[in-house]
C-alpha atoms as one frame of an Amber mdcrd trajectory, in Angstrom:
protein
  -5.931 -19.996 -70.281  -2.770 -21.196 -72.493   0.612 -20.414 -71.187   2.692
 -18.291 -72.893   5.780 -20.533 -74.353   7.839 -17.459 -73.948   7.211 -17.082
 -70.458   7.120 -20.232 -69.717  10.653 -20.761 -71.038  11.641 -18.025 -69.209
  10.596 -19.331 -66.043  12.237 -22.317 -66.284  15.645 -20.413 -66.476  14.543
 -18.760 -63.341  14.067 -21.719 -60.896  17.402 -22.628 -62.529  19.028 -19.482
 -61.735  17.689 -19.929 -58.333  18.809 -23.036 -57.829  22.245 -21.797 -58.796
  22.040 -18.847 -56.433  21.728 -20.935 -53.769  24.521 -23.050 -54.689  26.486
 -20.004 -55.278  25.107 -18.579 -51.405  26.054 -21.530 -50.106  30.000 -22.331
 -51.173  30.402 -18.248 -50.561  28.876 -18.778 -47.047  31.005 -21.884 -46.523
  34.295 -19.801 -48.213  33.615 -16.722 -45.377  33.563 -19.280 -43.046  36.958
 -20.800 -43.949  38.427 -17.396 -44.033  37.558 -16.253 -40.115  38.081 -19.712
 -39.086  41.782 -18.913 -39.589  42.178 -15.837 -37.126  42.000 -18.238 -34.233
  38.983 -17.378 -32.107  36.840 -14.830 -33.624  33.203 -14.454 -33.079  30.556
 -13.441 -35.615  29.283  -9.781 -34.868  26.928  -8.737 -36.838  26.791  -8.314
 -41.167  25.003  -5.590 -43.558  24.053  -5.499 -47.770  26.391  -2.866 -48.703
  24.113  -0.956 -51.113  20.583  -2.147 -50.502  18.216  -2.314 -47.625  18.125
  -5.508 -45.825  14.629  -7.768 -46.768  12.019  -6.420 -45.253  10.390  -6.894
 -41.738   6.790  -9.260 -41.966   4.974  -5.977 -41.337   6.525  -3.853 -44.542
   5.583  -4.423 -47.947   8.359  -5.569 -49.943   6.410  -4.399 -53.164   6.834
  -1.137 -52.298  11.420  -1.180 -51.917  13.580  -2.269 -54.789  13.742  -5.880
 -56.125  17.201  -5.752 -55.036  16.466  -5.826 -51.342  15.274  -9.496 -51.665
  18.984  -9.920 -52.810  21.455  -9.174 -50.164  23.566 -11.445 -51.391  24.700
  -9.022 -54.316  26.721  -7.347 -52.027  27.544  -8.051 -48.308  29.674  -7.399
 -45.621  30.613  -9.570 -42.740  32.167  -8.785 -39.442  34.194 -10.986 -36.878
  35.687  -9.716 -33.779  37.850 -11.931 -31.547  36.215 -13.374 -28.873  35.486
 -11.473 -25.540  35.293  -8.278 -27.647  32.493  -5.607 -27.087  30.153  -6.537
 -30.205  29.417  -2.774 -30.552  32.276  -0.826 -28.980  35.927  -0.781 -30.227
  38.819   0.755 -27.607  41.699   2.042 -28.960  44.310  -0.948 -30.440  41.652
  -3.404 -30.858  40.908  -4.537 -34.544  37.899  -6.088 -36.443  37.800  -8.448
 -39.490  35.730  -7.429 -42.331  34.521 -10.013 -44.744  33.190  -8.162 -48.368
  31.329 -10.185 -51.198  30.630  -8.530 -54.336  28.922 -10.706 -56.193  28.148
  -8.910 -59.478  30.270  -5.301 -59.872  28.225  -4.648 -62.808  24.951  -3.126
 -61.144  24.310   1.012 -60.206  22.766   2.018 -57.331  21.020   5.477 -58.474
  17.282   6.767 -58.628  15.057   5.719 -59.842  15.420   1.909 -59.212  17.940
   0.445 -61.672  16.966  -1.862 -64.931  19.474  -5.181 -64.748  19.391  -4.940
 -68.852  20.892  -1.722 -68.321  24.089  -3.132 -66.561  27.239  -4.196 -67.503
  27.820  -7.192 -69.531  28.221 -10.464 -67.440  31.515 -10.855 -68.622  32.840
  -7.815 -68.367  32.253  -7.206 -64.503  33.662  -9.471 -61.421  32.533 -11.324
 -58.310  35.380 -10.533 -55.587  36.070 -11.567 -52.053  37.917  -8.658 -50.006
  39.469  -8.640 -46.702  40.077  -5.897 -44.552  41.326  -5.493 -40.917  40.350
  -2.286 -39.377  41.835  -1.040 -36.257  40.513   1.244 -33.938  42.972   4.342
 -33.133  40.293   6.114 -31.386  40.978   8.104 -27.958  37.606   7.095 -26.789
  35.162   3.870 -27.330  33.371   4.112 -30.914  31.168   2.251 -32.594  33.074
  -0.659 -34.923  30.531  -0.659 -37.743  28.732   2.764 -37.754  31.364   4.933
 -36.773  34.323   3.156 -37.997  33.378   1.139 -41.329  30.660   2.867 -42.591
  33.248   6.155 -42.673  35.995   4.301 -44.453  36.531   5.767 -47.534  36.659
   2.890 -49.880  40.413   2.116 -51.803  40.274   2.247 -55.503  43.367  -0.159
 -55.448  44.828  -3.008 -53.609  46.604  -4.509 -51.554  44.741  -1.123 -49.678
  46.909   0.308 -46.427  44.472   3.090 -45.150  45.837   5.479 -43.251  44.569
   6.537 -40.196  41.196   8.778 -40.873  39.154  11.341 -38.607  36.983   8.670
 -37.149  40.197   6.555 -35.665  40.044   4.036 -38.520  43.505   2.459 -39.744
  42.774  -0.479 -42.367  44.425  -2.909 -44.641  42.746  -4.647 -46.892  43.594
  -6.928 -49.951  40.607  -7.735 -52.996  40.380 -11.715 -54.844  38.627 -12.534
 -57.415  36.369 -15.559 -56.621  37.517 -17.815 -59.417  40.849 -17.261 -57.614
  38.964 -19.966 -54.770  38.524 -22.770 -56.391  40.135 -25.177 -53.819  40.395
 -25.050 -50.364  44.161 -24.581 -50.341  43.618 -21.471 -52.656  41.645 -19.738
 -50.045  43.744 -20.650 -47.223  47.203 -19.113 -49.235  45.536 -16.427 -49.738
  44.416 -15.811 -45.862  47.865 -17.197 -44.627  48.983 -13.872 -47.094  46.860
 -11.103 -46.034  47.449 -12.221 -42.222  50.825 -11.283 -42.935  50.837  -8.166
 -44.689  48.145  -7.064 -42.522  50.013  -7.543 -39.227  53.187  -5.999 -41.318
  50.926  -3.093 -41.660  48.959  -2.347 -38.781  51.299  -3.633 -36.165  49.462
  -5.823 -34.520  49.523 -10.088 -33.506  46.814 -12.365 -34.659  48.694 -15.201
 -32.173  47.971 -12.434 -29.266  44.025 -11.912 -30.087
């Protein structure tokens, strides 16, 4: 059976895009990295897509979720604690660093499951970087991630100073623009600037963590 030229094109801009994706994953990856490595002694704790469902398990069909959950990388969060924290538990005072990729602002998440020609144009939307650190006000031992983040009602602006909220959450968080990290030194001026607004606004010492 001939191949269809128009496919066949087509597919070879896919293993390229691929191939760029993982490029892409990989200096992102690296960039998170860079960022928690200057807080001193923080652990990884655990991360989450922000819109999608995480790939699936080896016993559910990915066929039957959205495309999108083979692509976690469109939008992620990441979460460091410093070390000798409880993983799952925040007491009062204690803080967490949140890590948020946006890779591509242009895509919905509605019902049905979206087209990607329906989304913005390329160049009209934005792959960011934002930083939060979210302290725990709390009376009584919560959950960091469920009862904390996930409640955080997300700033429409930034540099973002949320106040404190029903679930105990104080945050402050600041938003870059990726092509903002070009260099090494670009991403460490702009973590040497959010340390210090951050600790400004929640009152609390990286040095003591």
């Amino acid at each position: 059976m001939p191949a269809d030229p128009a496919l066949a094109s087509a597919l070879v801009d896919v293993r390229r895009a691929y191939r760029l994706l993982w490029s892409y994953q990989r200096r992102v990856l690296d960039t998170i990295a860079l960022v928690a490595g200057e807080f001193g002694s923080l652990s990884f704790a655990t991360w989450q897509p922000m819109h999608f469902f995480p790939p699936a398990r080896r016993s559910v069909n990915p066929a039957e979720h959205w495309a999108a959950d083979l692509l976690p990388m469109m939008g992620a969060e990441f979460f460091y604690l410093p070390q000798g924290r409880d993983r799952s538990l925040a007491q009062a005072g204690q803080w967490m660093l949140a890590i948020n990729v946006m890779s591509d602002s242009g895509y919905e998440v509605e019902e049905p499951e979206p087209d990607p020609g329906s989304f913005a144009a390329a160049e009209e939307c934005e792959s960011a970087l934002s930083l939060y650190i979210v302290k725990s006000m709390a009376e009584r031992p919560v959950r960091w991630v469920e009862d904390l983040w996930d409640e955080m009602e997300w700033p429409e602006t930034f540099p973002a100073s949320v106040p404190i909220m029903p679930s105990g959450l104080r945050a402050f968080g600041m938003k870059y623009d990726l092509a903002e990290f070009g260099r090494s030194a670009d991403v460490l001026a702009a973590v040497a600037d959010f340390k210090a607004r951050a600790a400004a606004d929640l009152e609390i010492s990286f040095a003591d963590s």
